[in-house]
PDB file of the backbone (N, CA, C, O) and the ligand in Angstrom, with CONECT records:
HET     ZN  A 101       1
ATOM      1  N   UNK A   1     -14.927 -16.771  16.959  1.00  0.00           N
ATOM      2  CA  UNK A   1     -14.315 -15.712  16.152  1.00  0.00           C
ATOM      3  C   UNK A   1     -13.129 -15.104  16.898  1.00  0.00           C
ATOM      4  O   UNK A   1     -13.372 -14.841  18.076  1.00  0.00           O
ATOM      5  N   UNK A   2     -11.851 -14.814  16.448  1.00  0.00           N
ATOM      6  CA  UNK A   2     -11.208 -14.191  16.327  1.00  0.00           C
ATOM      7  C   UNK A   2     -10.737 -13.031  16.787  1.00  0.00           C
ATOM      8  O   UNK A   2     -11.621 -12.621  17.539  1.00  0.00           O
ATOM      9  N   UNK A   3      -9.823 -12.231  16.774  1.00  0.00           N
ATOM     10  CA  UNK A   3      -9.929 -11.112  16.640  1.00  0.00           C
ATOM     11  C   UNK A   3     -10.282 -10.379  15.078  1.00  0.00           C
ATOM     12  O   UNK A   3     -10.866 -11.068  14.242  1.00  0.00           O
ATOM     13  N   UNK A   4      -9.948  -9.168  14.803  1.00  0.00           N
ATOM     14  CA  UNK A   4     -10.667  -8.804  13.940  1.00  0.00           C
ATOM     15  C   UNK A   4      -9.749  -8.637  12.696  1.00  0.00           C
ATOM     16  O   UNK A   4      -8.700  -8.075  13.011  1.00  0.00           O
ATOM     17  N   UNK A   5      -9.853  -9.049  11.001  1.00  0.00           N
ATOM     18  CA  UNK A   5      -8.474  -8.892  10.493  1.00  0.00           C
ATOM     19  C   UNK A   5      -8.577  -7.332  10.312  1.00  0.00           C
ATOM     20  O   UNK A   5      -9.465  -6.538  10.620  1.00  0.00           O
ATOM     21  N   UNK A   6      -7.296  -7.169   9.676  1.00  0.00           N
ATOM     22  CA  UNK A   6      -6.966  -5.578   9.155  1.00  0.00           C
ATOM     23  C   UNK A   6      -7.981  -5.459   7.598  1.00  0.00           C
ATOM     24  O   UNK A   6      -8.441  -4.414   7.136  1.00  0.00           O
ATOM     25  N   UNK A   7      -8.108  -6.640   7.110  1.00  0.00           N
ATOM     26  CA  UNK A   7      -9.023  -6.622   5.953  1.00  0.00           C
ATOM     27  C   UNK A   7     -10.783  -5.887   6.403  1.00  0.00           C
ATOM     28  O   UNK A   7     -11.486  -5.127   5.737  1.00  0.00           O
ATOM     29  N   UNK A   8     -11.076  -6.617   8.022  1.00  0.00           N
ATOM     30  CA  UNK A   8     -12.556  -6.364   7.811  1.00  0.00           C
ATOM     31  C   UNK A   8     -12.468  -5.161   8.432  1.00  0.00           C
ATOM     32  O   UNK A   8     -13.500  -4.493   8.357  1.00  0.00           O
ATOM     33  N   UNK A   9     -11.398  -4.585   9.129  1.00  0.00           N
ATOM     34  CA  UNK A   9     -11.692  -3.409   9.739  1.00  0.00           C
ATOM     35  C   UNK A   9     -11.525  -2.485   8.462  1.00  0.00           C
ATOM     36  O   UNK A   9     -12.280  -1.514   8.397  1.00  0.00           O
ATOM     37  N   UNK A  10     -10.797  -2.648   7.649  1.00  0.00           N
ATOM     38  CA  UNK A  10     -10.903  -1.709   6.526  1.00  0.00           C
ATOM     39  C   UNK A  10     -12.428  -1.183   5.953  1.00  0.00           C
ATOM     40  O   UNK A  10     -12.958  -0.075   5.863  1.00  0.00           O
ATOM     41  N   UNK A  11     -12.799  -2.431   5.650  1.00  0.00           N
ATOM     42  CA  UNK A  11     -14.220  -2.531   4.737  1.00  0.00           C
ATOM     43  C   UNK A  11     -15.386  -1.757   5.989  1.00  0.00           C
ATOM     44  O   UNK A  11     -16.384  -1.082   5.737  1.00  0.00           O
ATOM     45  N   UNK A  12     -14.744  -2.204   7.565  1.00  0.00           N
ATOM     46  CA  UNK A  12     -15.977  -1.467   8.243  1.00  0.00           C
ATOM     47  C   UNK A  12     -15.801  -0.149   8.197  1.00  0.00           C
ATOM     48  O   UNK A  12     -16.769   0.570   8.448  1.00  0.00           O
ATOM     49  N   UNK A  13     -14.381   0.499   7.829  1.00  0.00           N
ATOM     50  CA  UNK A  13     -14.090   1.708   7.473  1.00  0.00           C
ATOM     51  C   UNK A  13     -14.955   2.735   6.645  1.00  0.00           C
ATOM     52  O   UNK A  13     -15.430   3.848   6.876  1.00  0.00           O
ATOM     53  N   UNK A  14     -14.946   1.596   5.249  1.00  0.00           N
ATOM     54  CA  UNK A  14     -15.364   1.745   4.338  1.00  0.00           C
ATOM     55  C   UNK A  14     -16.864   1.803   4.146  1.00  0.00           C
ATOM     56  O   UNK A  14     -17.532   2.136   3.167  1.00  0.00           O
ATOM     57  N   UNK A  15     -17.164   1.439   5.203  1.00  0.00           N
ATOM     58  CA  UNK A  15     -18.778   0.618   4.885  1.00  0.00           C
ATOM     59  C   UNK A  15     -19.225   0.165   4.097  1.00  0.00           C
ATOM     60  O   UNK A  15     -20.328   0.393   3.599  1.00  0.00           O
ATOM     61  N   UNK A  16     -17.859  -1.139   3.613  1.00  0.00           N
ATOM     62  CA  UNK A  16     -18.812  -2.166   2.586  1.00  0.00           C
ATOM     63  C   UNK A  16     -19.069  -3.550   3.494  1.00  0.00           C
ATOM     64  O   UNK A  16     -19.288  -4.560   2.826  1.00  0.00           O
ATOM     65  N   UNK A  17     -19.066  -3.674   4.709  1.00  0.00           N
ATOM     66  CA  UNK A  17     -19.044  -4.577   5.336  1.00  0.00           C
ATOM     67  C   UNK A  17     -20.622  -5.024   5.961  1.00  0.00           C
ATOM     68  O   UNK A  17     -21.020  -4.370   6.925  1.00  0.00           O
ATOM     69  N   UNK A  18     -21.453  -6.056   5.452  1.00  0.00           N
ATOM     70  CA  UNK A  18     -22.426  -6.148   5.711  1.00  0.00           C
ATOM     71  C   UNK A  18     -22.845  -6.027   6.773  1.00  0.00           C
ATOM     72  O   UNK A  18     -21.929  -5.828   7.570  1.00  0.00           O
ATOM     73  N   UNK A  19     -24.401  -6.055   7.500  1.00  0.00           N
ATOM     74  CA  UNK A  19     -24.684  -5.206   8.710  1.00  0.00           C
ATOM     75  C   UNK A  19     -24.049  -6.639   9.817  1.00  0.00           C
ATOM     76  O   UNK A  19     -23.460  -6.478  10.886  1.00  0.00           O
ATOM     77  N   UNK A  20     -24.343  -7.801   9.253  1.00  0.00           N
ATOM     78  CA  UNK A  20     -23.852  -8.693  10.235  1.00  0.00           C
ATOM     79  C   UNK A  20     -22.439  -8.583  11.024  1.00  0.00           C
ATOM     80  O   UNK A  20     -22.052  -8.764  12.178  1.00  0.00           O
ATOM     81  N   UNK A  21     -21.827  -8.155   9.670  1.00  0.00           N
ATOM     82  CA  UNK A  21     -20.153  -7.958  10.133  1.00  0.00           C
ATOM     83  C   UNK A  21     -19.934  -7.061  11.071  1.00  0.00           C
ATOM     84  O   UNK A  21     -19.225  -7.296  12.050  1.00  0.00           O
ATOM     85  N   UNK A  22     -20.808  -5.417  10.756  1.00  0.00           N
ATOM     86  CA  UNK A  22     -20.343  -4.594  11.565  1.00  0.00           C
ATOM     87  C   UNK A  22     -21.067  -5.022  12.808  1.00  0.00           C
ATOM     88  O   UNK A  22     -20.428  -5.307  13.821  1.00  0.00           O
ATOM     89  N   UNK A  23     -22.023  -5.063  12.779  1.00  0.00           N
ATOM     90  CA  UNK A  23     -22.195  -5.497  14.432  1.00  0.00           C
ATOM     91  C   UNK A  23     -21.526  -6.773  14.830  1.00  0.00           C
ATOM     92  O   UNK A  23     -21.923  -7.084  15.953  1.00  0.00           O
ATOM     93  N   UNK A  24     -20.708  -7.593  14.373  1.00  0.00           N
ATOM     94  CA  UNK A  24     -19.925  -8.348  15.054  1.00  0.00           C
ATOM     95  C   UNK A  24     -18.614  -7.907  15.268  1.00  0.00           C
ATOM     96  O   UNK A  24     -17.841  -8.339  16.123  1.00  0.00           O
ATOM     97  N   UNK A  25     -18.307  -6.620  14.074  1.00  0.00           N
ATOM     98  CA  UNK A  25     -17.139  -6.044  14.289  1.00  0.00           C
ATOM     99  C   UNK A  25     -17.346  -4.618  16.039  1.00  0.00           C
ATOM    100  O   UNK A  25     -16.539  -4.493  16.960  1.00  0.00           O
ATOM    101  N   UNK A  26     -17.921  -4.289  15.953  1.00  0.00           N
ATOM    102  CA  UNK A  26     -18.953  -3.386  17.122  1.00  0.00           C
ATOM    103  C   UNK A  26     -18.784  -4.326  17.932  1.00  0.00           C
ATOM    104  O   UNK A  26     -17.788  -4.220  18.647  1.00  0.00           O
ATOM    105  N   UNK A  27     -19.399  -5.186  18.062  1.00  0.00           N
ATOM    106  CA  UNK A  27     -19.363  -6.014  19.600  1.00  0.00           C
ATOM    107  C   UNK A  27     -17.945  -6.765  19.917  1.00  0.00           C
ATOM    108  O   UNK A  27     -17.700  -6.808  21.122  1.00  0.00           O
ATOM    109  N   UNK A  28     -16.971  -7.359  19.073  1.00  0.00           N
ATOM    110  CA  UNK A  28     -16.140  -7.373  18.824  1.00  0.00           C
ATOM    111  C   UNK A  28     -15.031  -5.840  19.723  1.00  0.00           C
ATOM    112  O   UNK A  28     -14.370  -6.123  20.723  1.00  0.00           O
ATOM    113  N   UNK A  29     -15.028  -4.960  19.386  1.00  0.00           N
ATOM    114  CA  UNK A  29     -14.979  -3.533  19.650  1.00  0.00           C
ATOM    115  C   UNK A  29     -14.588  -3.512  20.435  1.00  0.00           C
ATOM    116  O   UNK A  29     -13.394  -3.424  20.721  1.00  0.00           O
ATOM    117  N   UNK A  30     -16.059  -3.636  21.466  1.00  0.00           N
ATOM    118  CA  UNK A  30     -16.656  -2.997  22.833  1.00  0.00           C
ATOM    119  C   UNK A  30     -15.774  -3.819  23.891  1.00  0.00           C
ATOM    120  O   UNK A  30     -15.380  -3.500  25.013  1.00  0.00           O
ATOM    121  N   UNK A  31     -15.589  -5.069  23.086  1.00  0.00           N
ATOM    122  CA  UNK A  31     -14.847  -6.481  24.394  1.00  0.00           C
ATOM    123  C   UNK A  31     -13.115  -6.005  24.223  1.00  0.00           C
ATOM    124  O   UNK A  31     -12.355  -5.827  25.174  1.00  0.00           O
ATOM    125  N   UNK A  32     -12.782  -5.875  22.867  1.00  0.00           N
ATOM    126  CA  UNK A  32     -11.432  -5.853  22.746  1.00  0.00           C
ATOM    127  C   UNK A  32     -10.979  -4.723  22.454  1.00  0.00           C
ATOM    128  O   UNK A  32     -11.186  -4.077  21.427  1.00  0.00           O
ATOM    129  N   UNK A  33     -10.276  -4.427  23.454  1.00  0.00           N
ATOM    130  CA  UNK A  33      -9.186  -2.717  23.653  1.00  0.00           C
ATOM    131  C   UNK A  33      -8.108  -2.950  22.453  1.00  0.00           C
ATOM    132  O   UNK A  33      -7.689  -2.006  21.782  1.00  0.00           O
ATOM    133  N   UNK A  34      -7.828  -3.876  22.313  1.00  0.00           N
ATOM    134  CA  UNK A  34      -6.885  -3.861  21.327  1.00  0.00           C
ATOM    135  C   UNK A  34      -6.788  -3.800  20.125  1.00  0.00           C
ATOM    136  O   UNK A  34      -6.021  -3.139  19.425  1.00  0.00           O
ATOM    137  N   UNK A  35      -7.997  -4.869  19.734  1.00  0.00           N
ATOM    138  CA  UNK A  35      -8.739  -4.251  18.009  1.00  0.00           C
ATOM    139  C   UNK A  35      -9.368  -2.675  18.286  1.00  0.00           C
ATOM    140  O   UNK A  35      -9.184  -1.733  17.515  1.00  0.00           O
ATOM    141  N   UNK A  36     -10.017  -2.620  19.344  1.00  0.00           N
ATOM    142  CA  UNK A  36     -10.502  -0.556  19.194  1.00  0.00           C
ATOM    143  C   UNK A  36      -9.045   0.289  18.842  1.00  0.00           C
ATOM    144  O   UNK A  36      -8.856   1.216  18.055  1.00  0.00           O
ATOM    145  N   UNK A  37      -8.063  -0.453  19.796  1.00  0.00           N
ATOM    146  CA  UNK A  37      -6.876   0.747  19.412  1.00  0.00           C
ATOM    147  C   UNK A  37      -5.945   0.734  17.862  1.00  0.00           C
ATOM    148  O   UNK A  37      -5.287   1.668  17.404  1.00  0.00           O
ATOM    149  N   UNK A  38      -6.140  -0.589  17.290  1.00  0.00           N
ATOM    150  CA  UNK A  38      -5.567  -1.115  16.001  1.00  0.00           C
ATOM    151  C   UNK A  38      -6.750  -0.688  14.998  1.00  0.00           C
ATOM    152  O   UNK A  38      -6.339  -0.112  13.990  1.00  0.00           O
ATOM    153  N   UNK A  39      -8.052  -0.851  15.080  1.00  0.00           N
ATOM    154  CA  UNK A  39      -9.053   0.212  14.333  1.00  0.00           C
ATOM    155  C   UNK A  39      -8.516   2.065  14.170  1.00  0.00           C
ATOM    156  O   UNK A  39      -8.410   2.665  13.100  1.00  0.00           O
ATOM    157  N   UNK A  40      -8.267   2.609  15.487  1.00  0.00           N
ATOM    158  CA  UNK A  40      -7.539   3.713  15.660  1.00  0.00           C
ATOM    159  C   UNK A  40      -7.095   4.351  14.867  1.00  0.00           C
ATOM    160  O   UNK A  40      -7.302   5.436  14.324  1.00  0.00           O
ATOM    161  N   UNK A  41      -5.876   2.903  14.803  1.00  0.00           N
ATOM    162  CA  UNK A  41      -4.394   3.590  14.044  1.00  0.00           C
ATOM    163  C   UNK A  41      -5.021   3.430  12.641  1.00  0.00           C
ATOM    164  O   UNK A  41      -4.936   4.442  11.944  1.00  0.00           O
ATOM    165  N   UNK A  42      -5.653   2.330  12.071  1.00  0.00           N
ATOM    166  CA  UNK A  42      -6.018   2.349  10.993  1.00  0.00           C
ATOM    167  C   UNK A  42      -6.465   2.912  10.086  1.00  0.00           C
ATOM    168  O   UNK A  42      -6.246   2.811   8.879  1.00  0.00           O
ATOM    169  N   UNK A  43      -7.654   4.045  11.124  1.00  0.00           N
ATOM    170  CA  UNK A  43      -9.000   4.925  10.737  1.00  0.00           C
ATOM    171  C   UNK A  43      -7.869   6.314  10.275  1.00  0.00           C
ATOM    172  O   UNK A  43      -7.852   7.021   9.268  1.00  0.00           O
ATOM    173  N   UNK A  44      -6.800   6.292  11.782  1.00  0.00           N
ATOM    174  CA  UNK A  44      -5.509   7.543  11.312  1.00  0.00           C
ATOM    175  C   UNK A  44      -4.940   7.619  10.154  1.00  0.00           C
ATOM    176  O   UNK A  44      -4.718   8.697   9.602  1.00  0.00           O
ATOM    177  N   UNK A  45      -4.551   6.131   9.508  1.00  0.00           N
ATOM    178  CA  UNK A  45      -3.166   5.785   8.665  1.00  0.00           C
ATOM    179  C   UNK A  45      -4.288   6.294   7.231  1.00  0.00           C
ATOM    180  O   UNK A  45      -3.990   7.245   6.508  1.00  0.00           O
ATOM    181  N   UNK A  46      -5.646   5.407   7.023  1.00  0.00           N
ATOM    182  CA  UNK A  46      -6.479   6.335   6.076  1.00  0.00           C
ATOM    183  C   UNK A  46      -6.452   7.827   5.723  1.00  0.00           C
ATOM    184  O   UNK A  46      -6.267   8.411   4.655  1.00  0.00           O
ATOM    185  N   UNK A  47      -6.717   8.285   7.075  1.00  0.00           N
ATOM    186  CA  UNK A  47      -6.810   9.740   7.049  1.00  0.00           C
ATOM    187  C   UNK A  47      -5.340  10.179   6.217  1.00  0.00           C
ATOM    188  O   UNK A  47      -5.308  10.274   4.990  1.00  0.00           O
ATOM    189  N   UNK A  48      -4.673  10.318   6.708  1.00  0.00           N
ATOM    190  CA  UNK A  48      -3.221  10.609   6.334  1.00  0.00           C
ATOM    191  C   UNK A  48      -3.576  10.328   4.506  1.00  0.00           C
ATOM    192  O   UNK A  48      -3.389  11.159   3.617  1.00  0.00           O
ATOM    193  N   UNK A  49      -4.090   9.000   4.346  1.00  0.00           N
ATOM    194  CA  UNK A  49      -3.748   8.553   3.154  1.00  0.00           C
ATOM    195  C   UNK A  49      -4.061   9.658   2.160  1.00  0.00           C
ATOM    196  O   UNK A  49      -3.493  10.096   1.160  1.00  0.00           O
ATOM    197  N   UNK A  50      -5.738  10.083   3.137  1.00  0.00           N
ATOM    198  CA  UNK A  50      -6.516  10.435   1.941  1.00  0.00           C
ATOM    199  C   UNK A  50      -6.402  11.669   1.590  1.00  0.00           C
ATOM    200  O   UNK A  50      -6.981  12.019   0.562  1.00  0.00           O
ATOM    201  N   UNK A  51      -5.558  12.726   2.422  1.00  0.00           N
ATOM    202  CA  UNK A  51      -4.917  14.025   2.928  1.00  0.00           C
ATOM    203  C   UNK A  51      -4.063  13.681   1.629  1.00  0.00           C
ATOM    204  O   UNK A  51      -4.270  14.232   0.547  1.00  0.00           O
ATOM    205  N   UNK A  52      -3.121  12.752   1.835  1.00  0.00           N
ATOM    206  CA  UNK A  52      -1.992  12.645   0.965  1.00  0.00           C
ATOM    207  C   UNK A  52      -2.538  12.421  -0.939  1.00  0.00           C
ATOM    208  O   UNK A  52      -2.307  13.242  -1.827  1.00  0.00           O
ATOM    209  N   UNK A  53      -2.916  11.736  -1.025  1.00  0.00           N
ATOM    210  CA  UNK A  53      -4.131  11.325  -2.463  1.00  0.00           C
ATOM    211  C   UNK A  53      -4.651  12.565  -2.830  1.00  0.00           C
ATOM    212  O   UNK A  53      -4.817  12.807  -4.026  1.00  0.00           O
ATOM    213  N   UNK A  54      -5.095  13.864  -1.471  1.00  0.00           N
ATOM    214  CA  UNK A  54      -5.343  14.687  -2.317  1.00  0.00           C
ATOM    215  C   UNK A  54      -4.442  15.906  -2.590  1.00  0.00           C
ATOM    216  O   UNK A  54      -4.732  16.842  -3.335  1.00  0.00           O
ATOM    217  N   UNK A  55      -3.454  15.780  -1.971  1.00  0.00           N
ATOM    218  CA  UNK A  55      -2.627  16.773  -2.436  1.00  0.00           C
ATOM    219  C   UNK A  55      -1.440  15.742  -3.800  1.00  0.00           C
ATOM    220  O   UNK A  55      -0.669  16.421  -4.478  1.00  0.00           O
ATOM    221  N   UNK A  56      -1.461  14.754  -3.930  1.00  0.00           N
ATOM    222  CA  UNK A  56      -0.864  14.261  -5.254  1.00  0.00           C
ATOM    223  C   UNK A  56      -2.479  14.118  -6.697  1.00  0.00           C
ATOM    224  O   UNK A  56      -2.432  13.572  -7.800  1.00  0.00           O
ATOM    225  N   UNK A  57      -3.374  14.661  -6.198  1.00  0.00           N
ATOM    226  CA  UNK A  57      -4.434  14.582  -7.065  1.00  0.00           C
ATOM    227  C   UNK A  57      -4.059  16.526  -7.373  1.00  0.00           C
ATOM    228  O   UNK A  57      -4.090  17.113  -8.454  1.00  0.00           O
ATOM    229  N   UNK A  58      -3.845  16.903  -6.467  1.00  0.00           N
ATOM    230  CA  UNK A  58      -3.679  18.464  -7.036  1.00  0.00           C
ATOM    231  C   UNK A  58      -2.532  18.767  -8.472  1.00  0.00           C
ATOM    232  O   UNK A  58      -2.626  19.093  -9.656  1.00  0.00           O
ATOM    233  N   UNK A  59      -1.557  18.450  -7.563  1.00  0.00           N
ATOM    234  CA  UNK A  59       0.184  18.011  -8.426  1.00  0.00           C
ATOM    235  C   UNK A  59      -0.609  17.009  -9.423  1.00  0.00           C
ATOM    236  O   UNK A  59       0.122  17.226 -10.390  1.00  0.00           O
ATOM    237  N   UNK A  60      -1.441  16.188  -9.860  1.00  0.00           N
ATOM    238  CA  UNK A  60      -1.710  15.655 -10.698  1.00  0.00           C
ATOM    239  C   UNK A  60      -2.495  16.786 -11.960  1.00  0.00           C
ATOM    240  O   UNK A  60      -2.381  16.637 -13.177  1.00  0.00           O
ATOM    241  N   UNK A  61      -3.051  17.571 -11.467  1.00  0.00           N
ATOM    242  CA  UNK A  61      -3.798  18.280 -12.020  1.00  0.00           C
ATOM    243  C   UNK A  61      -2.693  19.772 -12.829  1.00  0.00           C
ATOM    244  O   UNK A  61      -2.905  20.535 -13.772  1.00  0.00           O
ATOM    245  N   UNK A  62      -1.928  19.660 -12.192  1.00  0.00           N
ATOM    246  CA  UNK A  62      -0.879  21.083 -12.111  1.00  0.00           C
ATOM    247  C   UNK A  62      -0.203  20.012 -13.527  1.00  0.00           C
ATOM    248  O   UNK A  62      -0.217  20.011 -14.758  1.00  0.00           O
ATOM    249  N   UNK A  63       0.238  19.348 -12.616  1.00  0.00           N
ATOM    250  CA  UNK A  63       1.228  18.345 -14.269  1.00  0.00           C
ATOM    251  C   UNK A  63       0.507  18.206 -15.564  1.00  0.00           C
ATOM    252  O   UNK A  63       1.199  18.331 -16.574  1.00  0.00           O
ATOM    253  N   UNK A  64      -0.727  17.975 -15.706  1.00  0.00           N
ATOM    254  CA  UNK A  64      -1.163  17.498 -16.589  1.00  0.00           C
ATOM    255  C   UNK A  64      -1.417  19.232 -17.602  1.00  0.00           C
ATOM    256  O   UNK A  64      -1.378  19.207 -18.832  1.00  0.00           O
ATOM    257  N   UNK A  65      -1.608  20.304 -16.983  1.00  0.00           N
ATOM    258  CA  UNK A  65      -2.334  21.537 -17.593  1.00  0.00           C
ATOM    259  C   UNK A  65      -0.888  21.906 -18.156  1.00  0.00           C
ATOM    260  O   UNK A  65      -0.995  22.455 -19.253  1.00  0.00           O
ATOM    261  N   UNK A  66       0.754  21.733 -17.625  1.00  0.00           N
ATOM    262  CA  UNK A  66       1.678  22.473 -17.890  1.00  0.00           C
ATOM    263  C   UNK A  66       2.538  21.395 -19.289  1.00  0.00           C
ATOM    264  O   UNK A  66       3.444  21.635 -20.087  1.00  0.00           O
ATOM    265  N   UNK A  67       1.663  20.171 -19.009  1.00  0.00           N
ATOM    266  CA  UNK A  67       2.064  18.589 -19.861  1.00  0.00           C
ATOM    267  C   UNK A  67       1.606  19.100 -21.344  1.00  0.00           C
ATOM    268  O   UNK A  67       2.136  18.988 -22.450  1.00  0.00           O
ATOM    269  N   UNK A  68       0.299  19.756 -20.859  1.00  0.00           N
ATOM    270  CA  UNK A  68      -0.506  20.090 -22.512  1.00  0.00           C
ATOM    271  C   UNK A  68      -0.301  20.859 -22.946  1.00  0.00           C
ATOM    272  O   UNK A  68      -0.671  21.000 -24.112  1.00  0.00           O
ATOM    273  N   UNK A  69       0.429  21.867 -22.281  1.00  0.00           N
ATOM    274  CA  UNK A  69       1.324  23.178 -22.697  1.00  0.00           C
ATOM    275  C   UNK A  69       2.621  22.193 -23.680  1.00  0.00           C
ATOM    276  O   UNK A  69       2.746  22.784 -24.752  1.00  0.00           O
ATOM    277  N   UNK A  70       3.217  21.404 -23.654  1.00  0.00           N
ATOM    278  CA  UNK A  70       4.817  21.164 -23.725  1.00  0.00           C
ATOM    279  C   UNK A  70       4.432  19.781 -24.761  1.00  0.00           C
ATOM    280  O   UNK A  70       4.976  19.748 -25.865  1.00  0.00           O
ATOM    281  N   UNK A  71       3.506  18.687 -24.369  1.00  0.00           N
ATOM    282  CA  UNK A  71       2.923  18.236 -25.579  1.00  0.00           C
ATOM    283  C   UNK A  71       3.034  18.263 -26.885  1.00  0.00           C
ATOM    284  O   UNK A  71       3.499  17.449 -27.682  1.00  0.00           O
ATOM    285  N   UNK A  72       2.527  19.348 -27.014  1.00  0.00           N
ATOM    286  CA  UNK A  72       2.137  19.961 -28.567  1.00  0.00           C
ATOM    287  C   UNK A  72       3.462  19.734 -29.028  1.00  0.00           C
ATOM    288  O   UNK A  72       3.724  18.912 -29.905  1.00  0.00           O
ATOM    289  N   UNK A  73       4.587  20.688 -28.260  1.00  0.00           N
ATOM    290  CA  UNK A  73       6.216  20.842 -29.387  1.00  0.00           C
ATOM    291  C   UNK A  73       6.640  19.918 -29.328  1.00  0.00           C
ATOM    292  O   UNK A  73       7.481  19.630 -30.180  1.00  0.00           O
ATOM    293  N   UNK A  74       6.207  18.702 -28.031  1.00  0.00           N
ATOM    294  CA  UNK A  74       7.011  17.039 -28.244  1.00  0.00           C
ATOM    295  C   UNK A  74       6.552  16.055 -29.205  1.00  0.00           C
ATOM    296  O   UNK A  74       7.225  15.092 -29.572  1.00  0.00           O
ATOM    297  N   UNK A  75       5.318  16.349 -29.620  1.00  0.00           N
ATOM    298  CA  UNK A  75       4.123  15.986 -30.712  1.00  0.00           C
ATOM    299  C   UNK A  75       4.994  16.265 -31.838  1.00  0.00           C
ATOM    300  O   UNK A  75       5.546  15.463 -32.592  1.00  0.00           O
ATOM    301  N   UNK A  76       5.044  18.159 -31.824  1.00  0.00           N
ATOM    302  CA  UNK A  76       5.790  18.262 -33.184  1.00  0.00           C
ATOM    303  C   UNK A  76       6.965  18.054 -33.668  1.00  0.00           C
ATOM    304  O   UNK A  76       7.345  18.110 -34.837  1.00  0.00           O
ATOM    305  N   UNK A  77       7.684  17.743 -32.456  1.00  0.00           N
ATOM    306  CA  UNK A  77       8.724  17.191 -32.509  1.00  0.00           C
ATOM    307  C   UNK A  77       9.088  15.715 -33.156  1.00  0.00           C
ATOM    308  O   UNK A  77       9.850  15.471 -34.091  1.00  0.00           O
ATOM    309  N   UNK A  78       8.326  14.839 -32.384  1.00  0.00           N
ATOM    310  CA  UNK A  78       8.381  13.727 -32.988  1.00  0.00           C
ATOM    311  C   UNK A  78       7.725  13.286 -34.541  1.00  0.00           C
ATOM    312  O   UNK A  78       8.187  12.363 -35.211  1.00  0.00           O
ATOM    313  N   UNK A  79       6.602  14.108 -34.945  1.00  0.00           N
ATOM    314  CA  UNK A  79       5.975  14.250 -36.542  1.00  0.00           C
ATOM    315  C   UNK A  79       7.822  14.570 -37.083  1.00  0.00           C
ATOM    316  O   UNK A  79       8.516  13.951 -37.889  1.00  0.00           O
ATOM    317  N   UNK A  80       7.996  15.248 -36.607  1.00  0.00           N
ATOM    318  CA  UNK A  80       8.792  15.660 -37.633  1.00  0.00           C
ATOM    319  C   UNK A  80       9.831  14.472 -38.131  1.00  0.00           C
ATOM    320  O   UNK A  80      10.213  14.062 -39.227  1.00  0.00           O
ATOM    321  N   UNK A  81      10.117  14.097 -36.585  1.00  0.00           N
ATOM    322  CA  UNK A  81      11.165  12.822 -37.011  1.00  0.00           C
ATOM    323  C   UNK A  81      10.548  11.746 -37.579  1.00  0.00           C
ATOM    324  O   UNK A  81      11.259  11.117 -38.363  1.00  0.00           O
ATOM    325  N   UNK A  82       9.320  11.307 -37.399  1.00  0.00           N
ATOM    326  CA  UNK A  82       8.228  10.658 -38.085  1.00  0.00           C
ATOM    327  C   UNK A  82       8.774  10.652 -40.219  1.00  0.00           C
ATOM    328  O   UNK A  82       8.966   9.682 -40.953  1.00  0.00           O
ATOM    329  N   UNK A  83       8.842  12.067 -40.513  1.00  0.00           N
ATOM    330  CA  UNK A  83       8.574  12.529 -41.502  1.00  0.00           C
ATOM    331  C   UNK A  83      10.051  12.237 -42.187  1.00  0.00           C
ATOM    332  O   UNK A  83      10.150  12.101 -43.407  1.00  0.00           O
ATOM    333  N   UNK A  84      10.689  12.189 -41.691  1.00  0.00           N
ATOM    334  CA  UNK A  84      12.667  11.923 -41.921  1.00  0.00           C
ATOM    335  C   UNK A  84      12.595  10.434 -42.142  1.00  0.00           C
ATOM    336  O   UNK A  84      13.078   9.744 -43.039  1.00  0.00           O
ATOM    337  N   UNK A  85      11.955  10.158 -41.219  1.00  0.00           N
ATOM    338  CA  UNK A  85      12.145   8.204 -41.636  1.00  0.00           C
ATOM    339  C   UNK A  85      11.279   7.893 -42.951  1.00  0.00           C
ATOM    340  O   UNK A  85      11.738   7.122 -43.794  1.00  0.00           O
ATOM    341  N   UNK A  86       9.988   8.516 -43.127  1.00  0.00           N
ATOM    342  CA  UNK A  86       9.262   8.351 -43.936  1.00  0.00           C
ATOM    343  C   UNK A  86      10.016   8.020 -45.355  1.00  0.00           C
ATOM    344  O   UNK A  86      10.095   7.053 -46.111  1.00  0.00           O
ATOM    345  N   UNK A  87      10.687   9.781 -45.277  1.00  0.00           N
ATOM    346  CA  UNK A  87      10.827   9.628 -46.520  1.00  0.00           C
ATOM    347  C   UNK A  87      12.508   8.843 -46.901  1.00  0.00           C
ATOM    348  O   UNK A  87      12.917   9.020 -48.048  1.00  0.00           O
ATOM    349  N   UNK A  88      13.121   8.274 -46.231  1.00  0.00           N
ATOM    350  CA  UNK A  88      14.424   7.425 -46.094  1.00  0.00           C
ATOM    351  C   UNK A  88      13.668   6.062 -46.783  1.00  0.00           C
ATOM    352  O   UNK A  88      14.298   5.014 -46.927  1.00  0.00           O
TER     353      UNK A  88
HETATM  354 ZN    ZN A 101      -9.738  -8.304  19.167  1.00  0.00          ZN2+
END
């Protein structure tokens, strides 16, 4: 085996990585300084991600309440033009 890909260190992230994996990813680990320090950055670059995901999940939430405010008159807006072609 290898070193370790960026795929399985993800999933050991994740803990979808079966128990075989992680303890080969673990022992794996313990021998190589270099997958521990590339796990590191990885476990960091997540973090960041998930920091980031939740402040665009906030702004997701803000958009959508001020969307359903403004909706409605773009709704009625477009019925209306709806209603012009209709009757053409
Ligand atoms: Zn390695």
């Amino acid at each position: 085996m290898g070193h370790i890909s960026e795929i399985e260190m993800g999933r050991y992230l994740d803990g979808t990585l079966s128990m075989l994996g992680r303890m080969m990813v673990k022992h794996h680990l313990s021998n190589c300084p270099k997958c521990a320090k590339e796990l590191e950055e990885l476990k960091k670059d997540r973090d960041d991600l998930k920091m980031l995901s939740g402040l665009i999940g906030e702004l997701d939430d803000a958009d959508t309440k001020s969307f359903s405010v403004t909706s409605e008159s773009v709704t009625s807006y477009f019925n209306t033009e709806n209603k012009e072609e209709d009757e053409t």
